[in-house]
N, C-alpha and C positions, 0 to 999 in steps of 0.2 A: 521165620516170622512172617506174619499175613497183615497186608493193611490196604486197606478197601481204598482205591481211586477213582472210584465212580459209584455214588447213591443214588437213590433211584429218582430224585430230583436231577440231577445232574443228565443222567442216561437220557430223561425228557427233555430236558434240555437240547441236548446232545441229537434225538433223533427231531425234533422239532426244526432247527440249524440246517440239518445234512437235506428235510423235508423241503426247506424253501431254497437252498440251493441245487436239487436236482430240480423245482417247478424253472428258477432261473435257468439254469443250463441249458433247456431243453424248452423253454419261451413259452410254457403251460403241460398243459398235462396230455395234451393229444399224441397218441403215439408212442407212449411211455408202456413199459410191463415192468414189474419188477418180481426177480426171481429170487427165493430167498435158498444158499444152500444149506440143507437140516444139518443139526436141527434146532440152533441157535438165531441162523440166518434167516431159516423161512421165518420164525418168530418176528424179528424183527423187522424184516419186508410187508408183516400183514401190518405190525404199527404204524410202518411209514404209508403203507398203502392210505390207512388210515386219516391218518394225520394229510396225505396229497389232498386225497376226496373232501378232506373236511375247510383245508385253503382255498382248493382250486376251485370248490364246489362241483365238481366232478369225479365220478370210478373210475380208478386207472385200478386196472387187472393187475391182479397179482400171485402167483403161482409157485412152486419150488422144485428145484433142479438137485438131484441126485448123485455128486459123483464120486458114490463109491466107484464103480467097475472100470475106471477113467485115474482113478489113481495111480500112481509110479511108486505106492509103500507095499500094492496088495503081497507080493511075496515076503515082508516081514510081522503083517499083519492081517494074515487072510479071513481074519474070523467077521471084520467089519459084517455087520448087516446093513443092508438095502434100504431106503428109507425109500418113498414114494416120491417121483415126480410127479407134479401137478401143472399142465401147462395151460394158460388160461383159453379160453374158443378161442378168442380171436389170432393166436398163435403169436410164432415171433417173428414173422418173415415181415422184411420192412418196415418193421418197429423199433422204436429204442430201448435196450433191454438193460433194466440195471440190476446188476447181479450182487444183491444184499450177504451180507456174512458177518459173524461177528467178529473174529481177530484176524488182522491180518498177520499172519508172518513170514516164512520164507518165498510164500507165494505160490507154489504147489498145489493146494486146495482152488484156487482160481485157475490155475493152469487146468485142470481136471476139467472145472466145469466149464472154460472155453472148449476143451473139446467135447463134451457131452453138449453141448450148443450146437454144435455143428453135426450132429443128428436129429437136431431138432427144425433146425430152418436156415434161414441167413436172413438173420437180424439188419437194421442200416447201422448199428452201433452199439458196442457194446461198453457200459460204462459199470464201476465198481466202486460201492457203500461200503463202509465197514464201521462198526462200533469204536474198534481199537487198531491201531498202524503202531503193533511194536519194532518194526526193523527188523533187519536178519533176511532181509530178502536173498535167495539165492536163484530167482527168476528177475527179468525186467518186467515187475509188473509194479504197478503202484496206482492207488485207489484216486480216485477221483472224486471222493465227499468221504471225511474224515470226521469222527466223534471227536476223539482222542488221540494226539498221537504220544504213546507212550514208550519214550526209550528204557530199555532193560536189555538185562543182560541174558544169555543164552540159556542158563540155567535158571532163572527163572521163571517160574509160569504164572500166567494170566490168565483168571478165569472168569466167566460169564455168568452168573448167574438170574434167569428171567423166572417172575412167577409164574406162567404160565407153564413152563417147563420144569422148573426147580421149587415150586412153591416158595411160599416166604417172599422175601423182597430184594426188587432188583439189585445186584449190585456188580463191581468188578475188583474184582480183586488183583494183589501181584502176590505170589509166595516167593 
């Protein structure tokens, strides 16, 4: 059974929320990148990008981080393909880098792209967005601006669906 816990009202909602509390965290928009990881993540890093510029009234850069080749599953699933990193000019060295994605779960996928971070520059900080915090963490990581947090169980899955990616209309599901 599938039943939708985020419409695409809410997801606006939700990135709108996460938009003014990374301008609060970080006391405006100076200094901020945000990296989205594909190909959910960058998605949603260009709305939030969006959505800063359009509070802040200024462009904060926004680019996306790649980590497959940084994985710890490549040997049960070698076939991933490479999505492009985009890292914006002004780079990320001594900037605040917030590392947009859609679901968080066991933490793994942000472990990844902490270290694909660190062939990129040395950031002053690295903070993490997510759409959804389903739990199951088996890293100590845990997000720093939260859509949703939604408990489920291990064998459920939660999906992300963006028009820009998925056409049709935003939503998330839990199966």
């Amino acid at each position: 059974m599938t039943r939708i816990v985020l419409q695409s009202a809410d997801i606006g909602r939700a990135l709108t929320r996460i938009s003014h509390e990374i301008l609060e965290s970080n006391k405006g928009p100076d200094g901020l990148v945000l990296l989205g990881i594909p190909t959910r993540g960058a998605t949603l890093a260009r709305r939030i990008g969006a959505l800063l510029s359009g509070i802040a009234g200024a462009a904060v850069p926004v680019g996306s981080l790649d980590v497959t080749m940084h994985r710890d599953d490549l040997h049960r699933n070698p076939t991933r393909a490479p999505q492009p990193t985009e890292i914006p000019a002004e780079g990320i060295d001594g900037r605040v880098v917030v590392l947009v994605d859609d679901v968080l779960f066991s933490g793994r996928s942000i472990r990844a792209a902490l270290d694909a971070l660190q062939d990129l520059g040395r950031p002053a900080a690295v903070r993490l967005a997510v759409l959804v915090d389903r739990g199951h963490r088996e890293l100590p990581i845990r997000p720093d601006f939260v859509g949703k947090n939604l408990p489920s169980s291990r064998e459920e899955r939660v999906n992300v669906r963006l028009s820009e990616v998925d056409g049709g209309e935003d939503e998330v599901t839990i199966a």
